[in-house]
C-alpha positions as CSV (number, residue, x, y, z in Angstrom):
1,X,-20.0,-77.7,77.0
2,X,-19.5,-79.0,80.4
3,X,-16.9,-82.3,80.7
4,X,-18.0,-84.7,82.5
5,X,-20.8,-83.1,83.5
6,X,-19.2,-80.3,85.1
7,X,-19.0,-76.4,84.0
8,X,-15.5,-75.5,83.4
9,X,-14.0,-72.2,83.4
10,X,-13.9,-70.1,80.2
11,X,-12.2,-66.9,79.7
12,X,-13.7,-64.6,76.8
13,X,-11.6,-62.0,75.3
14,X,-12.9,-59.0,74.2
15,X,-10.6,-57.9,70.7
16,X,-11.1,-54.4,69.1
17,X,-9.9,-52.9,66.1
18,X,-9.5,-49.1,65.3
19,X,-11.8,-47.5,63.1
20,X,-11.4,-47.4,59.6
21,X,-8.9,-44.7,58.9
22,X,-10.0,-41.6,56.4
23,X,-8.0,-39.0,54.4
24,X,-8.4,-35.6,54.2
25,X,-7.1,-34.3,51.0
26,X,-5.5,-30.5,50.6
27,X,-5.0,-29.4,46.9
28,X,-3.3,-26.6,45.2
29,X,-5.3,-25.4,42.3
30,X,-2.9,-23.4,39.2
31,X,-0.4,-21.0,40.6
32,X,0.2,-21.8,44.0
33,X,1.3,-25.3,46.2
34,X,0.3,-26.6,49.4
35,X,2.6,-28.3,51.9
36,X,1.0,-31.2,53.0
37,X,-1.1,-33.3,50.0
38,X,-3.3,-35.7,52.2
39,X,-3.1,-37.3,56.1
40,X,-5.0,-40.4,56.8
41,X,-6.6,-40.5,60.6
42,X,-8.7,-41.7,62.8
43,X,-12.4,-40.7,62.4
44,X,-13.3,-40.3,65.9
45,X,-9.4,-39.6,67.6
46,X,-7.5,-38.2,64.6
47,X,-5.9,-34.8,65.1
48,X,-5.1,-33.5,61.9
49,X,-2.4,-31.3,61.2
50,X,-3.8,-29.1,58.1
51,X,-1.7,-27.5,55.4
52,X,0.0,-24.4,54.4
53,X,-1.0,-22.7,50.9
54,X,1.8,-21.0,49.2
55,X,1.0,-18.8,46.3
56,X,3.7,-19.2,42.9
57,X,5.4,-15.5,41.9
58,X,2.7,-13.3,40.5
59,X,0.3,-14.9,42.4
60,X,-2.2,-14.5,46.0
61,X,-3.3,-16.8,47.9
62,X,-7.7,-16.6,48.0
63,X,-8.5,-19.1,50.1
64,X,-9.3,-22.7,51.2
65,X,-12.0,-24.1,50.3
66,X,-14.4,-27.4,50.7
67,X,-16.3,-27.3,47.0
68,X,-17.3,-23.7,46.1
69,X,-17.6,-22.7,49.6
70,X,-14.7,-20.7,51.1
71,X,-13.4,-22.3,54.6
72,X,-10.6,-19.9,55.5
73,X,-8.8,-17.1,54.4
74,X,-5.6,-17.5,56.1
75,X,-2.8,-19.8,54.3
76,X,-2.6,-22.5,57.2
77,X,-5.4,-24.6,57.5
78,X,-6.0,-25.0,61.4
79,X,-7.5,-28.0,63.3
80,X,-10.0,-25.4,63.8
81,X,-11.4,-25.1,60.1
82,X,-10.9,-28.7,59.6
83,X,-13.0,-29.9,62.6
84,X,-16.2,-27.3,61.7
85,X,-15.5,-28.8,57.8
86,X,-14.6,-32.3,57.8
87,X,-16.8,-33.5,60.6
88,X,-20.0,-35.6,60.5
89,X,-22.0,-36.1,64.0
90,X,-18.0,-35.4,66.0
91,X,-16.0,-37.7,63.2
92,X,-14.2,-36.8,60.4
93,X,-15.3,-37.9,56.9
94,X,-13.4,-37.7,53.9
95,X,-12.7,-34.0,52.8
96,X,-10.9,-32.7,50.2
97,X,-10.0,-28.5,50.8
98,X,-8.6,-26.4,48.0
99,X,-6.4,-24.2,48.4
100,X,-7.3,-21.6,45.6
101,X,-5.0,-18.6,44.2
102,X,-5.8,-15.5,42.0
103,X,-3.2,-12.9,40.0
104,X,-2.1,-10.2,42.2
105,X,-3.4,-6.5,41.4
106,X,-1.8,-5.3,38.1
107,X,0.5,-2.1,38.0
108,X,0.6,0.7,35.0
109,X,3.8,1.4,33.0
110,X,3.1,4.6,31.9
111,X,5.4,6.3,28.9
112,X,4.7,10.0,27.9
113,X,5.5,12.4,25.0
114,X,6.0,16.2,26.4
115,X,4.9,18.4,23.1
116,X,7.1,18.2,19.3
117,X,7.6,14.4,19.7
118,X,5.4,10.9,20.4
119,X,5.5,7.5,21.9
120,X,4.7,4.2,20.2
121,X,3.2,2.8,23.6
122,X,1.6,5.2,25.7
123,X,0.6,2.3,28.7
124,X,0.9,-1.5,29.4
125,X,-0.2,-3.2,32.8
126,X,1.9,-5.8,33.5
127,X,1.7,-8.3,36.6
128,X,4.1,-6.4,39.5
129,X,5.8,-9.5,40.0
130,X,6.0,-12.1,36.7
131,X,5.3,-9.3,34.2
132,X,7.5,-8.4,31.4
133,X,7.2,-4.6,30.1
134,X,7.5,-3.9,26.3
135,X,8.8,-0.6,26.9
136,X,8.0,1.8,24.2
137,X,9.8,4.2,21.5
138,X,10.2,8.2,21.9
139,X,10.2,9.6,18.3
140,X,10.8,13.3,18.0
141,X,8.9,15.1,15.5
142,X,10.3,17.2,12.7
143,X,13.1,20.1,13.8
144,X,13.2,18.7,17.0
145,X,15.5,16.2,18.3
146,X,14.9,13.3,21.1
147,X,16.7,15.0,24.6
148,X,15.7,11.5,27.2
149,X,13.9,9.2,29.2
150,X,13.1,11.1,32.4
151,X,10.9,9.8,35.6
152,X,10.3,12.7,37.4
153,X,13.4,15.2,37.4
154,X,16.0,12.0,37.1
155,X,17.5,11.2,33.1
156,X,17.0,7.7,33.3
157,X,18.0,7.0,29.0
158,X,19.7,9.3,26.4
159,X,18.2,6.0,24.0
160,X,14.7,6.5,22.3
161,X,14.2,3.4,22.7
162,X,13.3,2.0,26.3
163,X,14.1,-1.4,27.4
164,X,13.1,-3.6,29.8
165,X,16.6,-3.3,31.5
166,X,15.9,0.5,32.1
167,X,12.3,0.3,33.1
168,X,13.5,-2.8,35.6
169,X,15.8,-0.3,37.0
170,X,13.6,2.4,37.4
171,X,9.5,0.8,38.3
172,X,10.9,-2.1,40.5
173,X,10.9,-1.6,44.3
174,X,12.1,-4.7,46.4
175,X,11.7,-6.8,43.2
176,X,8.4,-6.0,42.0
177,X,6.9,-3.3,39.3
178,X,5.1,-0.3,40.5
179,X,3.2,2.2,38.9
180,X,5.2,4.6,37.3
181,X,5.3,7.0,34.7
182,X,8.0,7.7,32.1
């Protein structure tokens, strides 16, 4: 309103706020973790950082995904694969990826009988990496006596029975179980 009559001089300011923040969300489903859990940005000038999916022992990693459809199959989540994923009309809307994990390819333990004797277990398959083998038990048959545990040319037991300690030291390579026959 004018004083007096007169117009006075107004200033109007302008104030802005930033946008409503939203979260993007990166979960682990069983047997594996993810580094990062959630990150809360802008919708229009966030730069996300994305995750890393780490599979448990035993375990591979299968991929990230955004409900049943698969995003990526690499373990870090890139700005990339977020920005075609998590954005609506160029901003980001709230997305949840999951990192998904499935058990790696299984290995056969296998334990023969050569002719005049038999095996309690002729096979198990066992996870190469969180299995535990049952071994199995060489019994000779009558007139005969048992002579060993071979794999391949090498005596690996003089005992009929074959334990986890000798098949660990004989179907492992760099820590993990591999096919092999006894």
């Amino acid at each position: 309103k004018p004083e007096g009559g007169l117009w006075t001089s107004s200033t109007y300011i302008a104030n802005f706020k930033e946008l409503d923040k939203v979260t993007i969300t990166y979960e682990a489903e069983a047997n594996g973790t993810v580094n990062l859990v959630s990150e809360t940005i802008n919708p229009e000038i966030g730069e996300p950082k994305g995750s890393t999916a780490t599979a448990n022992a035993g375990y591979e990693f299968a991929g990230w995904y955004v409900g049943e459809k698969k995003v990526s199959g690499e373990a870090d989540l890139t700005k990339e694969v977020i920005d075609a994923n998590a954005k609506l009309n160029g901003a980001y809307v709230a997305t949840t990826f999951t990192a998904k994990f499935i058990e790696k390819a299984k290995v056969t333990i296998t334990y023969e009988a050569e002719a005049n004797g038999t095996v309690n277990r002729v096979s198990e398959t066992i996870n190469p990496e969180i299995g535990i083998p049952n071994g199995s038990t060489a019994t000779a048959n009558a007139g005969y006596e048992f002579a060993g545990w071979y794999v391949g040319e090498n005596k690996v037991s003089e005992i009929a029975e074959l334990t986890k300690e000798v098949i660990d030291a004989n179907a492992k390579l760099n820590g993990a179980y591999v096919t092999t026959t006894f």
